[in-house]
Backbone as ProteinMPNN parsed JSONL, in Angstrom:
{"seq_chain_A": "XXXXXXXXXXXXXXXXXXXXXXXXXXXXXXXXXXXXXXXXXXXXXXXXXXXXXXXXXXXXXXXXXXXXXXXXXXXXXXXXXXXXXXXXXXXXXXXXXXXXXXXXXXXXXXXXXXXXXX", "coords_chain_A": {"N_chain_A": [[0.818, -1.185, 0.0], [1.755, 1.134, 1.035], [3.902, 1.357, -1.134], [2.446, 1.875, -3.679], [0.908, 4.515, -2.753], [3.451, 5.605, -2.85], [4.59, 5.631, -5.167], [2.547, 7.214, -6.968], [2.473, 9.405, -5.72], [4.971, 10.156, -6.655], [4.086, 10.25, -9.457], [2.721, 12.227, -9.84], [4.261, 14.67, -9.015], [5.869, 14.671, -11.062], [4.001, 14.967, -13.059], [2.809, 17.578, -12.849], [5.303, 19.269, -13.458], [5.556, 19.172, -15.71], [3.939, 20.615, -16.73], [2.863, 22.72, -18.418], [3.745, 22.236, -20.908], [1.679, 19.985, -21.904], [-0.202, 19.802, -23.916], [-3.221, 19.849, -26.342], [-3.426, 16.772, -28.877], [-5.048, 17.346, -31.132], [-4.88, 19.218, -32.141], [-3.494, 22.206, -34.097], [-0.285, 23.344, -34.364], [0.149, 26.442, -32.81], [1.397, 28.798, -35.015], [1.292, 27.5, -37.067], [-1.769, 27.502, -37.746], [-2.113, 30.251, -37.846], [-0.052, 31.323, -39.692], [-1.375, 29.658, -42.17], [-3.706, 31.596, -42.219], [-2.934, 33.96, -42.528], [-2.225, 33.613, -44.805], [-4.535, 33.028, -46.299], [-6.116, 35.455, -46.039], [-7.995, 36.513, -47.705], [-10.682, 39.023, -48.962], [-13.981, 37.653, -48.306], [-16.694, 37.512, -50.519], [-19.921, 37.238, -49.827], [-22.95, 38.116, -50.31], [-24.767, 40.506, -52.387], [-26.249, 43.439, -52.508], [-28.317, 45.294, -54.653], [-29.611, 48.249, -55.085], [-31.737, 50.853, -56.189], [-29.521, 53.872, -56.561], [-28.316, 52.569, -54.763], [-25.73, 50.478, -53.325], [-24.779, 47.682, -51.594], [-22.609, 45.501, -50.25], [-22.03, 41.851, -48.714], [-19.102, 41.241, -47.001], [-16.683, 39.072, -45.802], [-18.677, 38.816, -43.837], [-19.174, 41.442, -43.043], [-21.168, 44.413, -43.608], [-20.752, 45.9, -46.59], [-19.48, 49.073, -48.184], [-18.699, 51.328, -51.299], [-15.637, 52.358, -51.029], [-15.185, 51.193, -48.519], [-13.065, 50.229, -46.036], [-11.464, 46.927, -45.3], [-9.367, 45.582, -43.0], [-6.594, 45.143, -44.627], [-7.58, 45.703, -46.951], [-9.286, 47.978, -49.803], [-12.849, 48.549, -51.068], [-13.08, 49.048, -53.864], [-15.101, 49.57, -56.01], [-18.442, 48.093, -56.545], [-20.04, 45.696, -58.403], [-21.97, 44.209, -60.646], [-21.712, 41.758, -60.473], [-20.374, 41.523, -58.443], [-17.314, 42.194, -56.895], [-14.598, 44.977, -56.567], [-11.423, 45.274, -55.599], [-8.894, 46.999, -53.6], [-5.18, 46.301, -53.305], [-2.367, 46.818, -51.833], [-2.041, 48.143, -53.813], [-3.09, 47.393, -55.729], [-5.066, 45.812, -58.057], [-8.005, 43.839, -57.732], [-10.325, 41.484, -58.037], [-13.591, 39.688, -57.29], [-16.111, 37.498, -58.412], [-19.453, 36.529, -57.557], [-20.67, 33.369, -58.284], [-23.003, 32.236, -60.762], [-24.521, 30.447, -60.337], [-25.322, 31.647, -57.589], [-26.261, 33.813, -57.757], [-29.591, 35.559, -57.21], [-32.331, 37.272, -58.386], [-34.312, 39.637, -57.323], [-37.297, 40.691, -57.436], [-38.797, 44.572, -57.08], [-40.575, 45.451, -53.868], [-44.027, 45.748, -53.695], [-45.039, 48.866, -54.031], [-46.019, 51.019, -51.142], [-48.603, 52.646, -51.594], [-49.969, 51.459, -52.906], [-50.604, 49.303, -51.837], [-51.956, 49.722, -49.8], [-54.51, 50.579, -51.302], [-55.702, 48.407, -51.718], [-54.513, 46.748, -54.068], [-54.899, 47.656, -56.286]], "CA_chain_A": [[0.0, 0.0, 0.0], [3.132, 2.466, 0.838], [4.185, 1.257, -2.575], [1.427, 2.553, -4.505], [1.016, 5.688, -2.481], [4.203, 6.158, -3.245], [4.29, 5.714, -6.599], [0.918, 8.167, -7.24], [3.035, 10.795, -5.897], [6.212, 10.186, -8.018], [3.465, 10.633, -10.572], [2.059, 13.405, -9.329], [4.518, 15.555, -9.235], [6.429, 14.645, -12.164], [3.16, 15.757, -14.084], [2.899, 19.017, -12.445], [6.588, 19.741, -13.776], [5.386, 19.599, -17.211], [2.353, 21.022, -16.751], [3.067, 24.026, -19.514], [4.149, 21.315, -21.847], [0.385, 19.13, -22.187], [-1.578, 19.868, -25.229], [-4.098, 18.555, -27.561], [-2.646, 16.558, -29.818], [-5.922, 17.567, -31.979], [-4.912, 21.238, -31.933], [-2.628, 22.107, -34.919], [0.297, 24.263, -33.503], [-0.629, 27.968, -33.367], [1.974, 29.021, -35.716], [0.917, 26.984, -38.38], [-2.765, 28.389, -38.333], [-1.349, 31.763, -38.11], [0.435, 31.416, -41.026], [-2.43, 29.902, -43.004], [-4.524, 32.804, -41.88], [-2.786, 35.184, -43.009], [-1.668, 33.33, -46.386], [-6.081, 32.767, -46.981], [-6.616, 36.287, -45.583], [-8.494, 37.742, -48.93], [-11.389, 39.451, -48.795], [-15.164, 36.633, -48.881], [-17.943, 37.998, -50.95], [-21.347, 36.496, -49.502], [-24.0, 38.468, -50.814], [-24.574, 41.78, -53.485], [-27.215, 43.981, -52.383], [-28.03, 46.382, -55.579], [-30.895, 48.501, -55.395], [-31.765, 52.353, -56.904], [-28.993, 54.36, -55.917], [-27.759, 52.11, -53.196], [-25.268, 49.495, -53.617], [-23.944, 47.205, -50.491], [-22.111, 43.837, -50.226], [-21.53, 41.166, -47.614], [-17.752, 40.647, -47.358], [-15.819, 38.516, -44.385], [-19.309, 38.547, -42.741], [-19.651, 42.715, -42.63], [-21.658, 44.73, -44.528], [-19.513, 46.88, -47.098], [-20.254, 50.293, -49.651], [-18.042, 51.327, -51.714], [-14.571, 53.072, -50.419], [-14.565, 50.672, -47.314], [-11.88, 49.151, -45.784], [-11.23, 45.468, -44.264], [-7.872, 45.4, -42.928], [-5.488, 45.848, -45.68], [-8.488, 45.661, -48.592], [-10.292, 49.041, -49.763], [-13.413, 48.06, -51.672], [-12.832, 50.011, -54.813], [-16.319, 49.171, -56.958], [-19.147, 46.822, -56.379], [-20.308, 45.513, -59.719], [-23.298, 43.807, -60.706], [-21.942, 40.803, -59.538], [-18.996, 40.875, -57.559], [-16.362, 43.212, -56.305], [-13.499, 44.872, -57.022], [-11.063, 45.81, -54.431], [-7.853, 47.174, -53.884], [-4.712, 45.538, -51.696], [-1.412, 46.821, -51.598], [-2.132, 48.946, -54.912], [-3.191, 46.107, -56.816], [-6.899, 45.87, -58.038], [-8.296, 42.648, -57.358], [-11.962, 41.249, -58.451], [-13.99, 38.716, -56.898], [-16.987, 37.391, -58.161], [-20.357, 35.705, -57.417], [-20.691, 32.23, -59.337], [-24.079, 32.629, -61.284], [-25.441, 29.749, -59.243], [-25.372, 32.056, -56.758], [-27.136, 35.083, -58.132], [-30.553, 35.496, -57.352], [-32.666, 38.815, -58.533], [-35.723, 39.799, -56.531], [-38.548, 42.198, -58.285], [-38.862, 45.528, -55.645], [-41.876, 45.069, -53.317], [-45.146, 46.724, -54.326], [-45.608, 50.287, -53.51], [-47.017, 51.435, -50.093], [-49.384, 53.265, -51.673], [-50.924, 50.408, -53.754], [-51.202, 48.243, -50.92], [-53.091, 50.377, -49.394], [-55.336, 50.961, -51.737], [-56.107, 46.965, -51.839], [-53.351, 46.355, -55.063], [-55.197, 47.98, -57.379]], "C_chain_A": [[0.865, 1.253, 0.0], [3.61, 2.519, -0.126], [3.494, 2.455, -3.307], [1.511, 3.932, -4.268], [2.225, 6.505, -2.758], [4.872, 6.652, -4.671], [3.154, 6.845, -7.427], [1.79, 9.48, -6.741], [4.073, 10.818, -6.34], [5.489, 10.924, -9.056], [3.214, 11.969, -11.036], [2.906, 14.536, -9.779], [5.984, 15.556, -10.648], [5.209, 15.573, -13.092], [3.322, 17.336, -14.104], [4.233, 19.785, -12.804], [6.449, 20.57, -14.801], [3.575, 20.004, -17.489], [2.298, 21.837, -18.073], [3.216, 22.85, -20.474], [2.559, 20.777, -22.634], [0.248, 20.337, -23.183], [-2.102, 19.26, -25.903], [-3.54, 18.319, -28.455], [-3.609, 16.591, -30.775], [-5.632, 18.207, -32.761], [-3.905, 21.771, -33.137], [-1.234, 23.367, -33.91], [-0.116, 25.907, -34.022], [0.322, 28.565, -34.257], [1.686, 28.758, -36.857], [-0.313, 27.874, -38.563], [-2.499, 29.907, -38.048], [-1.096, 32.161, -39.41], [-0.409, 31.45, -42.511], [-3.558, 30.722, -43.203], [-4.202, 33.617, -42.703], [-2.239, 34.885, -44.746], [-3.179, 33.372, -47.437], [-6.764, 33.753, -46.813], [-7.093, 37.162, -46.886], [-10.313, 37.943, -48.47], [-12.81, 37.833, -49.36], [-16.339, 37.25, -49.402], [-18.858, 36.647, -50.572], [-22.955, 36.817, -50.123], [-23.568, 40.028, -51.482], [-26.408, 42.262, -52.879], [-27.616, 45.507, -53.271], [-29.476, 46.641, -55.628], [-30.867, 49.945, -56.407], [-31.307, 53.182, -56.069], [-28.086, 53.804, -55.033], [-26.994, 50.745, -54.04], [-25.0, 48.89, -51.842], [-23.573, 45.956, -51.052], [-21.972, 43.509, -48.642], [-20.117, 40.712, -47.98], [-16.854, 40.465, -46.017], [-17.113, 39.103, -43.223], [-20.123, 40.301, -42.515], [-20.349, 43.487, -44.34], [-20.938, 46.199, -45.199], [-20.421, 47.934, -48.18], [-18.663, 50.393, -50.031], [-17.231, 52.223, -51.177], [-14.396, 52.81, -48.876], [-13.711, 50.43, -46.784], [-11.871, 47.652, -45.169], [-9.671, 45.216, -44.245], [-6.938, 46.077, -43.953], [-6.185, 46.362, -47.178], [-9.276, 46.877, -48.501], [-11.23, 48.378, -50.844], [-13.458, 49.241, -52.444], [-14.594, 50.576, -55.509], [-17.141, 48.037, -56.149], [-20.068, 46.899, -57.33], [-21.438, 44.531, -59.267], [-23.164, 42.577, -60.106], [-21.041, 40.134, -58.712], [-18.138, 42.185, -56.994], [-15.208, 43.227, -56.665], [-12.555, 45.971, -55.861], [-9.435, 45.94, -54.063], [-6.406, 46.758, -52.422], [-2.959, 45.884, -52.47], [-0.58, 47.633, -52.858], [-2.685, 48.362, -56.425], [-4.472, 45.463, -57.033], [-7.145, 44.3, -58.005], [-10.109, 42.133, -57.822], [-12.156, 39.851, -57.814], [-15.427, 38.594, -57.599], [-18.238, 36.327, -57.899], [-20.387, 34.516, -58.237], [-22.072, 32.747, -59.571], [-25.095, 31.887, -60.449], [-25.963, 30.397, -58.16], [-26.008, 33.64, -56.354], [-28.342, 34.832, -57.963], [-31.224, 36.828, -57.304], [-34.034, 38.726, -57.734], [-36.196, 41.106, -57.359], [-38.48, 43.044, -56.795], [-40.226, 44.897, -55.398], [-43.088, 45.935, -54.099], [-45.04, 47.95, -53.387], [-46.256, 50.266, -52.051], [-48.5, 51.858, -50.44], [-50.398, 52.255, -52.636], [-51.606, 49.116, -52.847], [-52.896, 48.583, -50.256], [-54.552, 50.955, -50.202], [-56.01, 49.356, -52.582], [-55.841, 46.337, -53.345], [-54.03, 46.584, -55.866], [-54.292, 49.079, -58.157]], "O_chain_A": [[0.765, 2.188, -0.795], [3.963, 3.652, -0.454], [3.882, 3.614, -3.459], [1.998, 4.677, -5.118], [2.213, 7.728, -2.89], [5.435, 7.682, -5.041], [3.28, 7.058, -8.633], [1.741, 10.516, -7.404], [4.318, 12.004, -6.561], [5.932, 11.958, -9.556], [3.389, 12.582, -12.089], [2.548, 15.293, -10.681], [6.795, 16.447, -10.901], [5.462, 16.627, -13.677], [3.767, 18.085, -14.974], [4.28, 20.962, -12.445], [6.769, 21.735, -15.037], [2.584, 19.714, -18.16], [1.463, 21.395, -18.863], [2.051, 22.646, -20.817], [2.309, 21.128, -23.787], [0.579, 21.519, -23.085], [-1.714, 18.14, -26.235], [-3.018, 19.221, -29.11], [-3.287, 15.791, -31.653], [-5.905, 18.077, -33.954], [-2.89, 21.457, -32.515], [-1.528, 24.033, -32.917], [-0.501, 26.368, -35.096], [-0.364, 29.574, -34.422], [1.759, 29.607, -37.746], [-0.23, 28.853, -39.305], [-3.504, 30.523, -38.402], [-1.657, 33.018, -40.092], [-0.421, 32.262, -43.436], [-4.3, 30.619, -44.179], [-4.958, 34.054, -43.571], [-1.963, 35.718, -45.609], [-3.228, 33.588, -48.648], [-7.943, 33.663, -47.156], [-6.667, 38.298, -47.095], [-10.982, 37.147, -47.81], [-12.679, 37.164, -50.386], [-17.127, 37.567, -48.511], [-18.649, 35.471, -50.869], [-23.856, 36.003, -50.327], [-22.512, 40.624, -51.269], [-27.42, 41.561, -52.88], [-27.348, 46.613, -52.802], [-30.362, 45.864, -55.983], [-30.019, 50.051, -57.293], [-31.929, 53.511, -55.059], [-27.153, 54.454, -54.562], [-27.447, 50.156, -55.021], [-25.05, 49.719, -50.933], [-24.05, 45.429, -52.057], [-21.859, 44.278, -47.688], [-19.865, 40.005, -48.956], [-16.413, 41.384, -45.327], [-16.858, 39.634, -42.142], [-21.238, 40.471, -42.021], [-20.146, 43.25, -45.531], [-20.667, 47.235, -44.59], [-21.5, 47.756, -48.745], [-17.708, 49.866, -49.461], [-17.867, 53.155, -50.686], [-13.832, 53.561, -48.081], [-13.022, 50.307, -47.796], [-12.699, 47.581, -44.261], [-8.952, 44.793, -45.151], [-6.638, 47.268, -44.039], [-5.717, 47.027, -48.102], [-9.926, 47.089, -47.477], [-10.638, 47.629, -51.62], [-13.786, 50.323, -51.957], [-15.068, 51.71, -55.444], [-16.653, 47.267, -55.323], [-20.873, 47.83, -57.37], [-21.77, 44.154, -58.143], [-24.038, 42.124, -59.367], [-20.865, 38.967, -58.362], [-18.79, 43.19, -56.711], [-14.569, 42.24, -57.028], [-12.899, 47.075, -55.439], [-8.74, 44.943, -54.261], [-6.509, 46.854, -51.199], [-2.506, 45.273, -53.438], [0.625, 47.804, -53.04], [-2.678, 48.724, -57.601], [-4.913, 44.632, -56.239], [-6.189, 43.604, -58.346], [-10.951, 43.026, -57.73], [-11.267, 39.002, -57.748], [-16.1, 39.611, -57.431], [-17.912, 35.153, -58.07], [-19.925, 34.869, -59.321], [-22.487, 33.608, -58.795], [-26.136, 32.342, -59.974], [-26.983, 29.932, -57.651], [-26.159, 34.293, -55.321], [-28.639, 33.768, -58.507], [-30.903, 37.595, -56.396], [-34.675, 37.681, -57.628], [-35.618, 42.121, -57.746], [-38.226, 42.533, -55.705], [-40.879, 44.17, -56.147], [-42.863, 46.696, -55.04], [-44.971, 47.902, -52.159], [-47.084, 49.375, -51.861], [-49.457, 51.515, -49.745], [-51.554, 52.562, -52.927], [-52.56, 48.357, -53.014], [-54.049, 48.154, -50.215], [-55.437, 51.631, -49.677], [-56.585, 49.266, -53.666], [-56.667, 45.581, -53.856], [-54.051, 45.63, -56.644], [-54.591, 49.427, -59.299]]}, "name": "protein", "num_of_chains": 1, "seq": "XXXXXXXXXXXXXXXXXXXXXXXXXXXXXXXXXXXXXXXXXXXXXXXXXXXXXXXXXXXXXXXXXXXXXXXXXXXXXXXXXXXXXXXXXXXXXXXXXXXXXXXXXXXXXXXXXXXXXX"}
């Protein structure tokens, strides 16, 4: 039994040595995704919002007009179906696949509703 007990704290505090050491061996090291971060860091078009007068886009999640910034990217243009955007002086275009276009008609008028869509 003094064995054991003794043994469990050999253990013990051997672990606690290398405590800083443990990690997930899941976890990739943080250096690496660092690196690939910043090597995949271009601007993501998600959506084109083009109405009368008004343009916006969705890009890396935020909603952009034209002469934005994201980090190092100014959004130069936003074209009918994509973007064009400038990084380090160097124009850049992204755009929508067609699959991925979809046009919506404007809503009806206020004033037609109300007057029971006639």
């Amino acid at each position: 039994m003094k064995t054991l007990l003794l043994v469990m704290l050999c253990c013990a505090a051997s672990a606690g040595g290398r405590a800083g050491e443990i990690r997930d061996p899941m976890r990739p090291p943080q250096r690496n995704v660092a690196q690939r971060a910043a090597a995949t860091a271009v601007p993501v078009l998600s959506a084109l919002f083009i109405g009368p007068g008004r343009r916006a886009a969705i890009v890396n999640g935020r909603l952009v007009h034209e002469g934005d910034t994201l980090g190092a990217y100014t959004i130069v243009a936003l074209l009918d179906n994509g973007i064009r955007y400038q990084s380090r002086g160097v124009l850049h275009e992204q755009h929508l696949l067609a699959s991925e276009l979809h046009f919506k008609k404007p809503a009806a008028s206020v004033a037609r509703l109300a007057n029971g869509g006639s």
